[in-house]
N, C-alpha and C positions, 0 to 999 in steps of 0.2 A: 504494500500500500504506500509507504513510505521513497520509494523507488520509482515507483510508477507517477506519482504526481505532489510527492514531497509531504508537508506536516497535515494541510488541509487536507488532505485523504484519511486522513488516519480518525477515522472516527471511531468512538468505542462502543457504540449499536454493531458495527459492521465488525470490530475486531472481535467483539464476545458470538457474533455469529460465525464468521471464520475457525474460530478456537473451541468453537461448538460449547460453550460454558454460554449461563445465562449472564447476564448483563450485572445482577446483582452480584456475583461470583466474580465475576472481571473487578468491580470497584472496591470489592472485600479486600483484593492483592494488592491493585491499582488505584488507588484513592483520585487522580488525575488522567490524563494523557501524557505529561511531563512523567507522572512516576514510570510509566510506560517507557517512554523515550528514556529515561535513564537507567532502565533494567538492561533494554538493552545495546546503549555504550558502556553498561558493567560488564554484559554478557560477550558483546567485542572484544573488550582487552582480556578476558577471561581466557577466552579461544585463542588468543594473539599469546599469551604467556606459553600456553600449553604448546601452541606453533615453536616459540624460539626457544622451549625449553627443547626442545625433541630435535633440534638443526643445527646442525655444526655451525661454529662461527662464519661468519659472512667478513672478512675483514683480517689485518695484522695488527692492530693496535685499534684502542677503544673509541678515538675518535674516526678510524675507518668503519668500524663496525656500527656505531651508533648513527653516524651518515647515512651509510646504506639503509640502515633498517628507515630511520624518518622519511629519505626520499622514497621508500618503497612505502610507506603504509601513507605516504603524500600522493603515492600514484595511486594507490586504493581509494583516496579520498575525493580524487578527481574525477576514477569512472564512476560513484556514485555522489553527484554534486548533492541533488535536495537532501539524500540522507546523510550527510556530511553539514550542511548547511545547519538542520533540523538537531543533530547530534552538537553540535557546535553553541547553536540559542541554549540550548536546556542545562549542557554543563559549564553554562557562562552566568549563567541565571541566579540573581541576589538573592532569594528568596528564603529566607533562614531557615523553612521546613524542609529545605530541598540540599541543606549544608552537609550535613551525615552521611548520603549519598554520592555527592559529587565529590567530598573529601575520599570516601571509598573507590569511588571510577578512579581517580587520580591518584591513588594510592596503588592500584593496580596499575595503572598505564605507566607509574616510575618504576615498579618491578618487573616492568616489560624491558623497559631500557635500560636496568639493570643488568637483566639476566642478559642482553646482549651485550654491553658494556664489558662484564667482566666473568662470564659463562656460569653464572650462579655464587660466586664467590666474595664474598662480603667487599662491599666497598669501605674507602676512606671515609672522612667528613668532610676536605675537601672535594674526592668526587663525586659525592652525593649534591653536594652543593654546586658544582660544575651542572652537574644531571638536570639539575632543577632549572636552573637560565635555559642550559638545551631545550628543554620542556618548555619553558617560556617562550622562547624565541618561535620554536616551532607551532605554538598555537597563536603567535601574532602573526605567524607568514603567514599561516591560514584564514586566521580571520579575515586579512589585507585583501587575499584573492577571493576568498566568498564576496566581500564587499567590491570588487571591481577596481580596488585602490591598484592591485600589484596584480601584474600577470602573473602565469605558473611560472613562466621563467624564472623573476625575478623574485619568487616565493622561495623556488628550491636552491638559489645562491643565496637570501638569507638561512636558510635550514643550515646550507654547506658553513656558511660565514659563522651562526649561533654554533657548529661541531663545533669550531676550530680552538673555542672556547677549551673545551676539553684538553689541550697540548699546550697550552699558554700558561709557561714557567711562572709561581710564585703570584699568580692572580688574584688572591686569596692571605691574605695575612696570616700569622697565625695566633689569632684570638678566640676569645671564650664568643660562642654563641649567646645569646640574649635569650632569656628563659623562655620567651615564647614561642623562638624560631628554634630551640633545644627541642623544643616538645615535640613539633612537628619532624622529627629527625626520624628515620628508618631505624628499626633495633639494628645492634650492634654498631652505630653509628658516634 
C-alpha cells in the first residue's frame, strides 16, 4: 500500500482487511497509522541487522565498510521513494508518545552500522561517537533529496564526505561525556 501510492494509501479499514484481523484488533496493536509506520522501520532494520550479521564484511577498514553499506541501503531508499519519504516523516516526528519507539528504531539502525563497522565487536566511545554524526549526516542527505534541496548525486558525496569522518585522526578530545549524552551511550561503551 505504502509503495504503490505512498502514506495516503495506507488506510487502517483497508490494512485490518488485508491482514484479515478486525479493525478493532489492528488499533489494540496499533493505537495510530504512525504506530504502524514505525513497526515497520523497527521491522526494516530488524531484517537489515540479521542481513549484515550473516555477510562477510563489505570493505578493508570501517570507514570503507560503513560507506558501502549507507550508499547501499541509500540505493534501497531511492527504489522505494514514498516508502522512504513516509518512513522518514514518522521517525522525524516530535511527538513525545512516539519517543520510546523511535529511540528503539534508532537504536537498532546504530547496531546495524555497528555490526558493519566492526563485524560485531565492541566499539570505542570515540567510535560510537564517530557512528552517530555518520548517522546524522546520512539522515540529513536524505532528508535534503526527499525534499528536492540535493540530488542523489550530491546526497551520496555527502554520505561518502559524513564516512570520512570515521578516519579523521584525534576528532574527538579526550573528555568525560556529559551525563546525558553518557546515558545514551551503547553498553560497553
Amino acid at each position: 500500500m505504502l509503495a504503490t501510492g505512498g502514506e495516503d494509501m495506507l488506510q487502517m479499514k483497508e490494512l485490518a482487511q488485508r491482514a484479515e484481523v478486525s479493525l478493532a484488533t489492528l488499533y489494540r496493536y496499533f493505537p495510530s497509522k504512525d504506530h504502524v509506520l514505525l513497526a515497520i522501520a523497527h521491522n526494516r532494520y530488524e531484517n537489515a541487522l540479521r542481513r549484515v550479521a550473516s555477510e562477510p564484511p563489505r570493505g578493508a577498514n570501517v570507514q570503507e565498510r560503513v560507506t558501502n553499506h549507507l550508499l547501499r541501503e541509500f540505493r534501497a531508499e531511492q527504489r522505494d521513494q514514498k516508502l522512504t519519504a513516509t518512513l522518514t516523516r514518522v521517525l522525524t516526528e516530535t511527538r513525545p508518545e512516539y519517543s520510546q519507539i523511535i529511540r528503539q528504531v534508532n537504536q537498532v539502525h546504530m547496531t546495524v552500522l555497528e555490526q558493519v563497522a566492526t563485524g560485531g565487536r565492541p566499539l570505542t566511545g570515540e567510535q560510537y561517537r564517530r557512528l552517530l554524526m555518520v548517522l546524522e549526516v546520512f539522515g540529513a542527505a536524505t532528508r535534503r533529496w526527499l525534499a528536492g534541496v540535493s540530488s542523489a548525486t550530491e546526497a551520496r558525496f555527502q554520505i561518502r564526505m559524513g564516512c570520512y569522518l570515521l578516519n579523521v585522526p584525534g576528532l574527538f578530545p579526550a573528555v568525560d561525556l556529559p551525563g546525558e549524552f553518557a546515558a545514551t551511550q551503547s553498553p560497553g561503551v
